[in-house]
FIZA-220541 format. One record per residue (C-alpha): residue number from 1; z, x, y; residue in one letter. Coordinates in nm, 2 decimals. Last residue first. Layout:
% residues N
node nr: NUM&zz: Z&xx: X&yy: Y&rest: A
...
***
This chain:
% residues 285
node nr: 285&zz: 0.02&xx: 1.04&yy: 1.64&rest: X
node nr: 284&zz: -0.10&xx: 1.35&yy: 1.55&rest: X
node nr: 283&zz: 0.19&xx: 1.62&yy: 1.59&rest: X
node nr: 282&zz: 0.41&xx: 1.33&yy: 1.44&rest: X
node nr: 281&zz: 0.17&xx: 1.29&yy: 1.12&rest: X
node nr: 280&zz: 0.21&xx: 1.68&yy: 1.04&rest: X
node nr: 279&zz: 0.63&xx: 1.68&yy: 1.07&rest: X
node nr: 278&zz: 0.61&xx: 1.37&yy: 0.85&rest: X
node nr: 277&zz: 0.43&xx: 1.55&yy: 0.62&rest: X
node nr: 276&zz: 0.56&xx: 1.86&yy: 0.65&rest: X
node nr: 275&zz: 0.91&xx: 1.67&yy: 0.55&rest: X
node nr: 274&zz: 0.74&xx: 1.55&yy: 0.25&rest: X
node nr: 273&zz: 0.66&xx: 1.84&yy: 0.11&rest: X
node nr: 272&zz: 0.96&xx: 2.03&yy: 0.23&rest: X
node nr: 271&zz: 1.18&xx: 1.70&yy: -0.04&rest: X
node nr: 270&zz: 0.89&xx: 1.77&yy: -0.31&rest: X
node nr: 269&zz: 1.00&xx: 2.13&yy: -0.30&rest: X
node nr: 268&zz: 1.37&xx: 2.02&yy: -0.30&rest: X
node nr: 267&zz: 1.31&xx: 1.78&yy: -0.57&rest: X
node nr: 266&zz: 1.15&xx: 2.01&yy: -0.80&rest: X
node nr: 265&zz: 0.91&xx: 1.83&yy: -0.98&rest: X
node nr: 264&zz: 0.66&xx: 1.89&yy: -0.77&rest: X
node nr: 263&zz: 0.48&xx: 2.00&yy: -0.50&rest: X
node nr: 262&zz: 0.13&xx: 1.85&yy: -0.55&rest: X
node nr: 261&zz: 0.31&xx: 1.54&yy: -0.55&rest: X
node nr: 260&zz: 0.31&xx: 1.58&yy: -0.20&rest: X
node nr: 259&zz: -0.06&xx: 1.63&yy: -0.06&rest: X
node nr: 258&zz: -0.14&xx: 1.44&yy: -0.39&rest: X
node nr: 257&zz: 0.01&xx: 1.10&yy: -0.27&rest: X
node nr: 256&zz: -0.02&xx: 1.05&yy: 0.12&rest: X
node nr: 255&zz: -0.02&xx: 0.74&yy: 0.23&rest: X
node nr: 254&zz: 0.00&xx: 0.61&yy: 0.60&rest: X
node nr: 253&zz: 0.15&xx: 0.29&yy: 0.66&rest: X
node nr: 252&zz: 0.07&xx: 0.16&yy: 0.97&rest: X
node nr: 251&zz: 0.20&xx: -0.15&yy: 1.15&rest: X
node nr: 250&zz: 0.45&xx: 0.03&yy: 1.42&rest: X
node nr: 249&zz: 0.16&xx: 0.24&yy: 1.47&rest: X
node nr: 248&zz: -0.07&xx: 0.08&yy: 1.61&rest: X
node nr: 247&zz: -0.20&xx: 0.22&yy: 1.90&rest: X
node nr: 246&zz: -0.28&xx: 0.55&yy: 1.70&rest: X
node nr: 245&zz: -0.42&xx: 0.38&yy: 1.40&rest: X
node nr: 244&zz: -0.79&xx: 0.48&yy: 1.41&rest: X
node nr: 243&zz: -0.68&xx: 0.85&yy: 1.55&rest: X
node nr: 242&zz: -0.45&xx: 0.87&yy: 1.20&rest: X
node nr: 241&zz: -0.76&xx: 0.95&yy: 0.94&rest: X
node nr: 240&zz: -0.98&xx: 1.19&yy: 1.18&rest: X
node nr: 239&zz: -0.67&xx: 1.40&yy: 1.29&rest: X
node nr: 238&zz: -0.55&xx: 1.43&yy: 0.95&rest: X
node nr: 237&zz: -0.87&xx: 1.58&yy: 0.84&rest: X
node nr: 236&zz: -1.06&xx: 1.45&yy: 0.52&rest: X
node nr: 235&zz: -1.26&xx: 1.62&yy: 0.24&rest: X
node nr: 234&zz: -0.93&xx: 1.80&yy: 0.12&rest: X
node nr: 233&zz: -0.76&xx: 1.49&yy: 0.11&rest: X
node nr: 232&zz: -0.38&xx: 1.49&yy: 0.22&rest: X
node nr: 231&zz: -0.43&xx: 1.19&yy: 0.43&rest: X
node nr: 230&zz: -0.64&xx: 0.95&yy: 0.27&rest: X
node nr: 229&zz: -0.56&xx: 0.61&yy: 0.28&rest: X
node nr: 228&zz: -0.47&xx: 0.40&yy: 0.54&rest: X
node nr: 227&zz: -0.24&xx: 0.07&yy: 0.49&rest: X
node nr: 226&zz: -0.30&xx: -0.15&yy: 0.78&rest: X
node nr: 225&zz: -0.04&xx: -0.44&yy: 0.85&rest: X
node nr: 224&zz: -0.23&xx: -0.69&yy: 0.99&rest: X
node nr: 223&zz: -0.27&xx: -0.91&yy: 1.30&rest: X
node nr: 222&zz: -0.51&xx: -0.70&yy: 1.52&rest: X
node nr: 221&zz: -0.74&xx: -0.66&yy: 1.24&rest: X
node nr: 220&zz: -1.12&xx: -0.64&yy: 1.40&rest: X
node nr: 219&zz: -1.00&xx: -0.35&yy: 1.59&rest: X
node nr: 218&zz: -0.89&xx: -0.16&yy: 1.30&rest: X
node nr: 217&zz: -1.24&xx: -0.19&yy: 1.12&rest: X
node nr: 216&zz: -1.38&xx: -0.05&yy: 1.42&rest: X
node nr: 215&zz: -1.21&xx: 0.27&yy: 1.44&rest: X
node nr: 214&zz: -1.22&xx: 0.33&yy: 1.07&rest: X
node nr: 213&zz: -1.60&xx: 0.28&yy: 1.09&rest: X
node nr: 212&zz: -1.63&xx: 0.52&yy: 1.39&rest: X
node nr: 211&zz: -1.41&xx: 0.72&yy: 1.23&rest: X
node nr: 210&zz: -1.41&xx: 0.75&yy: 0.84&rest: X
node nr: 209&zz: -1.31&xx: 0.43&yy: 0.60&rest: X
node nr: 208&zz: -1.02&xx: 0.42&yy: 0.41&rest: X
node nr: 207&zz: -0.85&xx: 0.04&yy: 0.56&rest: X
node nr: 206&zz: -0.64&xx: -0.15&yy: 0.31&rest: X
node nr: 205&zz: -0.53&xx: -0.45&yy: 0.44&rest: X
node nr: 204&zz: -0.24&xx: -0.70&yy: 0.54&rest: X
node nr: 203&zz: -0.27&xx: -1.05&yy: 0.56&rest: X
node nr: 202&zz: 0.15&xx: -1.12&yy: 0.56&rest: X
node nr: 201&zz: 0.16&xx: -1.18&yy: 0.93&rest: X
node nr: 200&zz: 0.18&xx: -0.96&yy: 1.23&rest: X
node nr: 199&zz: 0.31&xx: -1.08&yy: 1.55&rest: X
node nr: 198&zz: 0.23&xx: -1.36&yy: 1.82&rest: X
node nr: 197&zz: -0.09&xx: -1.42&yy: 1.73&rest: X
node nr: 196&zz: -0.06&xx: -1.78&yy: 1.55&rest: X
node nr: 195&zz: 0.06&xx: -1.76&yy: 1.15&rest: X
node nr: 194&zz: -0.16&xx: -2.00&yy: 0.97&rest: X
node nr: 193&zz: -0.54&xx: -2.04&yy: 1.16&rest: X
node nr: 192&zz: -0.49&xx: -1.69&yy: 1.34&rest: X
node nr: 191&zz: -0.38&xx: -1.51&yy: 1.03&rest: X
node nr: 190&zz: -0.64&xx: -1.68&yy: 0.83&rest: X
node nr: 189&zz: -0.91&xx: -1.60&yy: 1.09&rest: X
node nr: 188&zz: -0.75&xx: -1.21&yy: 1.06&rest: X
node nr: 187&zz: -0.84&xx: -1.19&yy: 0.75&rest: X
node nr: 186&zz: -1.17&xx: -1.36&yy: 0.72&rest: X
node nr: 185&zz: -1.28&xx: -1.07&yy: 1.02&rest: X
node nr: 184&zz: -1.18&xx: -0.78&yy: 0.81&rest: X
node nr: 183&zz: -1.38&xx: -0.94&yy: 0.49&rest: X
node nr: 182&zz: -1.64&xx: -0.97&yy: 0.66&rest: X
node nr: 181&zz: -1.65&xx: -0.65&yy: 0.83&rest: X
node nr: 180&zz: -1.61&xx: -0.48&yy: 0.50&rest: X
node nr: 179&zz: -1.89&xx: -0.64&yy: 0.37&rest: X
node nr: 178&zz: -2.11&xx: -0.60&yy: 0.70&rest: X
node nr: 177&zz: -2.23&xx: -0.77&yy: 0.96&rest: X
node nr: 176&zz: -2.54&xx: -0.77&yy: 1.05&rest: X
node nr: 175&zz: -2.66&xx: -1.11&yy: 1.07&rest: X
node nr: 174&zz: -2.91&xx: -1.04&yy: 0.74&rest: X
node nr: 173&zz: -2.59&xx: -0.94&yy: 0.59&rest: X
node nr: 172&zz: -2.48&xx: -0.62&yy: 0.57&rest: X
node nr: 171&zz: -2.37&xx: -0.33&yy: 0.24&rest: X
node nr: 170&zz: -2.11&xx: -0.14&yy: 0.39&rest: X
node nr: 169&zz: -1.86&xx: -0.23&yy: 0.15&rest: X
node nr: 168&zz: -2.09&xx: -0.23&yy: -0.15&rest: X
node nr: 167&zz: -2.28&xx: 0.10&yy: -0.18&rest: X
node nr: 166&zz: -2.05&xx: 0.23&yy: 0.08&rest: X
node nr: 165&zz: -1.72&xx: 0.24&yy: -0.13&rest: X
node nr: 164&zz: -1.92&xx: 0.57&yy: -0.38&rest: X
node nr: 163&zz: -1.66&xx: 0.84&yy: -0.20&rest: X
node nr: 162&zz: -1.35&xx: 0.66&yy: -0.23&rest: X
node nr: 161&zz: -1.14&xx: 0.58&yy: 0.09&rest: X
node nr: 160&zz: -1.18&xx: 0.20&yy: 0.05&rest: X
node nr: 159&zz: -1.24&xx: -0.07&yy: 0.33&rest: X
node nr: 158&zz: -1.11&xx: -0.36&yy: 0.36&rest: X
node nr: 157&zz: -0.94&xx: -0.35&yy: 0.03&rest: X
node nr: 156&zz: -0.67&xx: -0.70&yy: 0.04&rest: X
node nr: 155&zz: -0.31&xx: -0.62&yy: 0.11&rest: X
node nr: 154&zz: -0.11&xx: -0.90&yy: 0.06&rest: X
node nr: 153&zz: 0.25&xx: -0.92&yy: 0.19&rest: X
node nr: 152&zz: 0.59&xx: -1.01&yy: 0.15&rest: X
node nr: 151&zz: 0.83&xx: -1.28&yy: 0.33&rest: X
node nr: 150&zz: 0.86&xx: -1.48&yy: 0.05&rest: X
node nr: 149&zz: 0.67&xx: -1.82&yy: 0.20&rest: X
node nr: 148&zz: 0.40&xx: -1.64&yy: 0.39&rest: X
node nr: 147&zz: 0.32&xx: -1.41&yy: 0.08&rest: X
node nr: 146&zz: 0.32&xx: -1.71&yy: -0.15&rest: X
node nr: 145&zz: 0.05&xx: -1.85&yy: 0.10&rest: X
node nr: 144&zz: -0.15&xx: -1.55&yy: 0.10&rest: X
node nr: 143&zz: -0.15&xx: -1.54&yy: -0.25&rest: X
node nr: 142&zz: -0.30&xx: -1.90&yy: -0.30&rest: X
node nr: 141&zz: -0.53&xx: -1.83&yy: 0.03&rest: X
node nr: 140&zz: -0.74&xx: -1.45&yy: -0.16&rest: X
node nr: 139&zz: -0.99&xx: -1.65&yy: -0.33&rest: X
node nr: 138&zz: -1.11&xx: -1.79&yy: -0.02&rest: X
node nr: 137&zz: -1.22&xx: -1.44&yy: 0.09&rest: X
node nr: 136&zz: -1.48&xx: -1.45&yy: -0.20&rest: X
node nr: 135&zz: -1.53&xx: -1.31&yy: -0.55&rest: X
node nr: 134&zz: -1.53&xx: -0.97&yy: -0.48&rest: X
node nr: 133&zz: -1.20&xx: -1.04&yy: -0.26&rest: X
node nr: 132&zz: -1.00&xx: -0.72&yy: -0.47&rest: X
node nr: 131&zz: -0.59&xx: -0.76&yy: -0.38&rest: X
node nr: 130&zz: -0.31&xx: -0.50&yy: -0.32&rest: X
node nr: 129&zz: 0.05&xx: -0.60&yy: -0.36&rest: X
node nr: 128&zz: 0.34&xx: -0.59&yy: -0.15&rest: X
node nr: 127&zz: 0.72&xx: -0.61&yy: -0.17&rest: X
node nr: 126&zz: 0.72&xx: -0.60&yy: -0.56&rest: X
node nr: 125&zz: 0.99&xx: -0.72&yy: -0.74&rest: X
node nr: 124&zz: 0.82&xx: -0.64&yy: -1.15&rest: X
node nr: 123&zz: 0.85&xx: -0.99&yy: -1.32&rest: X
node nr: 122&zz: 0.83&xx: -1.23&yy: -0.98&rest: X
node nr: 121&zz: 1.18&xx: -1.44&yy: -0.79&rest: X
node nr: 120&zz: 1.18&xx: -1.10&yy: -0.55&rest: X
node nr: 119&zz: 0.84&xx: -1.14&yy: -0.42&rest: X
node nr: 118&zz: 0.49&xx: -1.03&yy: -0.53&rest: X
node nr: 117&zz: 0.40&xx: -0.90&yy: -0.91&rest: X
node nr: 116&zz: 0.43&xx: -1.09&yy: -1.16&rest: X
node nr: 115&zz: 0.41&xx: -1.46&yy: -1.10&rest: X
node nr: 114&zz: 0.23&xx: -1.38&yy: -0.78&rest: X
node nr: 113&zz: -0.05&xx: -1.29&yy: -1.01&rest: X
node nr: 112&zz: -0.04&xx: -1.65&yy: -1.16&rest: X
node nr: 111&zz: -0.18&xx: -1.76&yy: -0.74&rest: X
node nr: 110&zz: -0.44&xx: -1.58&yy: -0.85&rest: X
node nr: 109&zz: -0.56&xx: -1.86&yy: -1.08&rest: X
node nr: 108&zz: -0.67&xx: -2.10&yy: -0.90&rest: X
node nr: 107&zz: -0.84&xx: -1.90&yy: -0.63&rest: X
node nr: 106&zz: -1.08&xx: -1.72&yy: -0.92&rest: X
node nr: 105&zz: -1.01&xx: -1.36&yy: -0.96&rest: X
node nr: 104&zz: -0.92&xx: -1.06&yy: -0.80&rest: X
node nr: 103&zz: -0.63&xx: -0.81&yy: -0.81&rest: X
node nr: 102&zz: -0.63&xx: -0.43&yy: -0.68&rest: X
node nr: 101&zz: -0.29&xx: -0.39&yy: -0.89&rest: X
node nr: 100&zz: -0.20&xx: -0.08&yy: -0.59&rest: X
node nr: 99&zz: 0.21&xx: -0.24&yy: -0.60&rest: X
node nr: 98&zz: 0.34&xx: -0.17&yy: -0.23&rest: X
node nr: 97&zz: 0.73&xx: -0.12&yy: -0.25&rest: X
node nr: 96&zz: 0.93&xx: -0.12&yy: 0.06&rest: X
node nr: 95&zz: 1.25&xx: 0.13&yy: 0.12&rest: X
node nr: 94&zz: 1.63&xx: 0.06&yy: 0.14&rest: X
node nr: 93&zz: 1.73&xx: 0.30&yy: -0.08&rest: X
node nr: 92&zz: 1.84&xx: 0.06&yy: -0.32&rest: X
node nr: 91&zz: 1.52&xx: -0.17&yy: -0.28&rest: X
node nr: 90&zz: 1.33&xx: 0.24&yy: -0.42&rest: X
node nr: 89&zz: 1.53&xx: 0.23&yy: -0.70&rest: X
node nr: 88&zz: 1.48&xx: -0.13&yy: -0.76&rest: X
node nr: 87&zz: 1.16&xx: -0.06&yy: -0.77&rest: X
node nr: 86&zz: 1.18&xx: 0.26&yy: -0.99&rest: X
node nr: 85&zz: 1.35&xx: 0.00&yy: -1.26&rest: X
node nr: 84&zz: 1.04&xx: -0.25&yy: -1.24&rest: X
node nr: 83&zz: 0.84&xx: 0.02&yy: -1.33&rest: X
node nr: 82&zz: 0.98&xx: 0.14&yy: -1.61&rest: X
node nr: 81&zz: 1.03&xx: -0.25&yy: -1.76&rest: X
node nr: 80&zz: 0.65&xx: -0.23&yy: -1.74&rest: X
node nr: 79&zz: 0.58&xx: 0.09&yy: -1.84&rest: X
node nr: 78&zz: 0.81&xx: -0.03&yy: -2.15&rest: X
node nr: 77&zz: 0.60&xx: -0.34&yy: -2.19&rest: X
node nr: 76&zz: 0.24&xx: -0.15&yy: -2.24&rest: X
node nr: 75&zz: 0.23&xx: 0.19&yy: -2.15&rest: X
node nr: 74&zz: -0.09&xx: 0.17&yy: -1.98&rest: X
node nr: 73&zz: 0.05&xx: -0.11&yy: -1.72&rest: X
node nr: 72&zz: 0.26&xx: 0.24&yy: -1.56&rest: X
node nr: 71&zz: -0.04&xx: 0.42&yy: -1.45&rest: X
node nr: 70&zz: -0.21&xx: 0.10&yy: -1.41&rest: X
node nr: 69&zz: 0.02&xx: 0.00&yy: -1.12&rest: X
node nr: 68&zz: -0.05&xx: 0.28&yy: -0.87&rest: X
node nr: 67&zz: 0.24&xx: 0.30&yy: -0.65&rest: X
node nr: 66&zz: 0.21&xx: 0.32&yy: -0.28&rest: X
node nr: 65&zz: 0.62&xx: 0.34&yy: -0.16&rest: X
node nr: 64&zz: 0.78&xx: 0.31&yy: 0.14&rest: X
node nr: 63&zz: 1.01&xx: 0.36&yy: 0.45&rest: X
node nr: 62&zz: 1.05&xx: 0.73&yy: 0.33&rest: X
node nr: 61&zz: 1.33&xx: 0.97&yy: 0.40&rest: X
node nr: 60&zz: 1.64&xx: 0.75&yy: 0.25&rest: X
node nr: 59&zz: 1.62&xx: 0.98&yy: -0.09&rest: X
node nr: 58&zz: 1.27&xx: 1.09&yy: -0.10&rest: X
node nr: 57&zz: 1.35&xx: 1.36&yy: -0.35&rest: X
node nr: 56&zz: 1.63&xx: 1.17&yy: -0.53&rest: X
node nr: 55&zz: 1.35&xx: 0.89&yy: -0.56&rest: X
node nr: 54&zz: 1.07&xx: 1.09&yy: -0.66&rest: X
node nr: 53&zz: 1.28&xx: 1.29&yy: -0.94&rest: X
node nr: 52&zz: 1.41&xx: 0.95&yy: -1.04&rest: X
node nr: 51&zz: 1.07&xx: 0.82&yy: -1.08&rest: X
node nr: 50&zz: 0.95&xx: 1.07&yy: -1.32&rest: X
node nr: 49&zz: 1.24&xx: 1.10&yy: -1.51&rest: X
node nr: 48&zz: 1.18&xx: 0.66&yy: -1.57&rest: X
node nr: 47&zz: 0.84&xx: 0.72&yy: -1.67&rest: X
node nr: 46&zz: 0.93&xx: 0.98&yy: -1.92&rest: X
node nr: 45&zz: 1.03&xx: 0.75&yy: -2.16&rest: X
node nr: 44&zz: 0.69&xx: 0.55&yy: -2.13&rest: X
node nr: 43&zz: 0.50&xx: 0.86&yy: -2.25&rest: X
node nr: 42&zz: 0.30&xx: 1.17&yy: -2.12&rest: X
node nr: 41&zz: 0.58&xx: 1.43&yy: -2.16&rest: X
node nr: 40&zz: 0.68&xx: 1.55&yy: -1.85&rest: X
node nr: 39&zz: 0.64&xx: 1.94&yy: -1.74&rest: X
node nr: 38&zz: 0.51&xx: 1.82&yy: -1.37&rest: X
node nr: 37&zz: 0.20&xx: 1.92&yy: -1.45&rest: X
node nr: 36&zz: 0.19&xx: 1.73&yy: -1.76&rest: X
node nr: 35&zz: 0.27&xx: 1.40&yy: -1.63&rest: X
node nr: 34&zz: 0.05&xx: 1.48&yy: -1.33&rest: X
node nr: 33&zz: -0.26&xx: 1.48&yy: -1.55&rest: X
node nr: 32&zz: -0.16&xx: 1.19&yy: -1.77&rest: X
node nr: 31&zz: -0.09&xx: 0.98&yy: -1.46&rest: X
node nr: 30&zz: 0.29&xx: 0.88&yy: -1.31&rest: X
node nr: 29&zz: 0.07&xx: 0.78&yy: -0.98&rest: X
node nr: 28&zz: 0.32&xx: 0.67&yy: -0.67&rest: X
node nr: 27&zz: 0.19&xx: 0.73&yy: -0.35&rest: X
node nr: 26&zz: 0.47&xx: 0.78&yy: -0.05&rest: X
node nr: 25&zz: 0.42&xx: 0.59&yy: 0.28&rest: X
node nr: 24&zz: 0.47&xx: 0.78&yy: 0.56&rest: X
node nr: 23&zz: 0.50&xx: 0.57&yy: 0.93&rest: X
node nr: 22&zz: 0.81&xx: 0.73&yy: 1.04&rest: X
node nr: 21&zz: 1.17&xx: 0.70&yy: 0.92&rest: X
node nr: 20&zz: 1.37&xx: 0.46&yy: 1.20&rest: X
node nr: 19&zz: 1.06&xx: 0.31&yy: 1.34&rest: X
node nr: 18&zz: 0.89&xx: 0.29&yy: 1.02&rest: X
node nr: 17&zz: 1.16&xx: 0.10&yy: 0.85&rest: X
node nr: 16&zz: 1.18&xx: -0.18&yy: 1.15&rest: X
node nr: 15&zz: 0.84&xx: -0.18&yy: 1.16&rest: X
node nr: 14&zz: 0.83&xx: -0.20&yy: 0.80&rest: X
node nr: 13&zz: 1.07&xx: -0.50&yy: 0.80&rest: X
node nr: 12&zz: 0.89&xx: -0.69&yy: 1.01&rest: X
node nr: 11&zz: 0.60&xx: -0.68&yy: 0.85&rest: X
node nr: 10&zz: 0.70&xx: -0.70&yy: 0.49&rest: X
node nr: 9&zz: 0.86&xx: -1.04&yy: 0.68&rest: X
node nr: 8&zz: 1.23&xx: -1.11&yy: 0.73&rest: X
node nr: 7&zz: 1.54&xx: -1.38&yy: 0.62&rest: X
node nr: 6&zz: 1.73&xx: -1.08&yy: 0.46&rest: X
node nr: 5&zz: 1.71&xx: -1.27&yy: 0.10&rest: X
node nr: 4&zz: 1.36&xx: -1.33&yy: 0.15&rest: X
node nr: 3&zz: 1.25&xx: -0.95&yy: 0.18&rest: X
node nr: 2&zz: 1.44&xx: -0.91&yy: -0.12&rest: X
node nr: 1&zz: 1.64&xx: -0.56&yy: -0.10&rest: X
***
């Protein structure tokens, strides 16, 4: 399913998906631990059981998939060609693919991660990939370019969901303003500068912070697609994570990785899992 081929954005198209299959986005993460609790045997062989049992579980119940690129990248070119294969599983069934790389390097050379990750004509067809702006926003315009062109998206970390993020995200200036708002606000002046404000555009981010934060964050990103991390945490309440994105919905993907995977392999276990899930986000939302 290349965005490009169809003549639509990631953003359109997830509105589109979300609207007909709810606002869950499944996470990926064929890791040593999970390999062995689902009964796999921790090699690249087993990559490709792995990702059939997700996809048969999903089946057409998902609008999109979170997958964490290093689990695969460890196993050298055969996690590679693994990979590639569950996206074109998950293009079949009609669903995006966000790649978690967390890129970042020097503008002239992140436009080579395009190469292989972003956009049908790249190694591993990814619909979306996420991006690291440690060494500046301006780093992030070659990408964000390609994104515009193909119809896919970039989703740079806003604000992440892990426990040690507010050492450097919510570091501030001597304005005030902090890392995370920064970055927030850079975003949506490149939207504003290349795409207008009529609709979303292919600046997306990552947004794990905890209300009021969350709140805040949201509000400076009118334009973007927001990917929000976290549901299914045991240090996190659903209510707290979706209350951020309830006027948004039709541009929030909502993750949920453990709190499913947690259920496997059976596909039918996996399959209730998911189905809470969506069941859960709909009494919130």
């Amino acid at each position: 399913m290349p965005l490009t081929r169809e003549g639509t954005s990631f953003a359109g198209t997830w509105s589109r998906l979300s609207a007909q299959r709810g606002s869950l986005c499944l996470g990926v993460a064929p890791s040593a631990s999970w390999m062995r609790r689902w009964e796999l045997d921790d090699t690249s062989e087993s990559l490709d059981r792995y990702g059939d049992i997700i996809l048969e579980a999903a089946g057409d119940g998902v609008a999109g998939y979170k997958v964490q690129v290093p689990f695969y990248l460890r196993h050298g070119t055969a996690g590679l060609a693994a990979l590639r294969r569950f996206v074109d599983g998950a293009h079949e069934r009609d669903a995006l693919v966000l790649l978690d790389a967390k890129v970042g390097d020097a503008d002239d050379t992140m436009a080579a991660y395009a190469d292989l990750y972003l956009g049908p004509d790249s190694q591993l067809g990814g619909d979306a990939v996420t991006t690291c702006a440690f060494m500046g926003t301006a780093t992030l315009h070659p990408l964000l370019r390609i994104a515009q062109d193909s119809g896919t998206a970039v989703f740079t970390l806003v604000r992440t969901s892990n426990h040690g993020a507010g050492e450097v995200q919510g570091s501030r200036t001597a304005g005030g303003t902090s890392t995370a708002e920064a970055i927030a606000d850079a975003l949506t002046g490149w939207h504003t500068e290349h795409c207008g404000t009529d609709q979303p555009g292919p600046a997306a981010a990552v947004v794990g912070a905890r209300p009021p934060e969350s709140a805040q964050l949201v509000g400076r990103l009118p334009h973007s697609v927001l990917e929000i991390p976290g549901l299914g945490r045991a240090d996190r309440r659903t209510e707290e994570v979706l209350a951020p994105v309830r006027d948004a919905t039709d541009r929030a993907m909502l993750t949920v990785t453990t709190g499913v995977l947690r259920h496997g392999p059976a596909p039918t276990a996996l399959r209730a899992g998911i189905r809470w899930w969506h069941e859960e986000i709909a009494r919130h939302l």
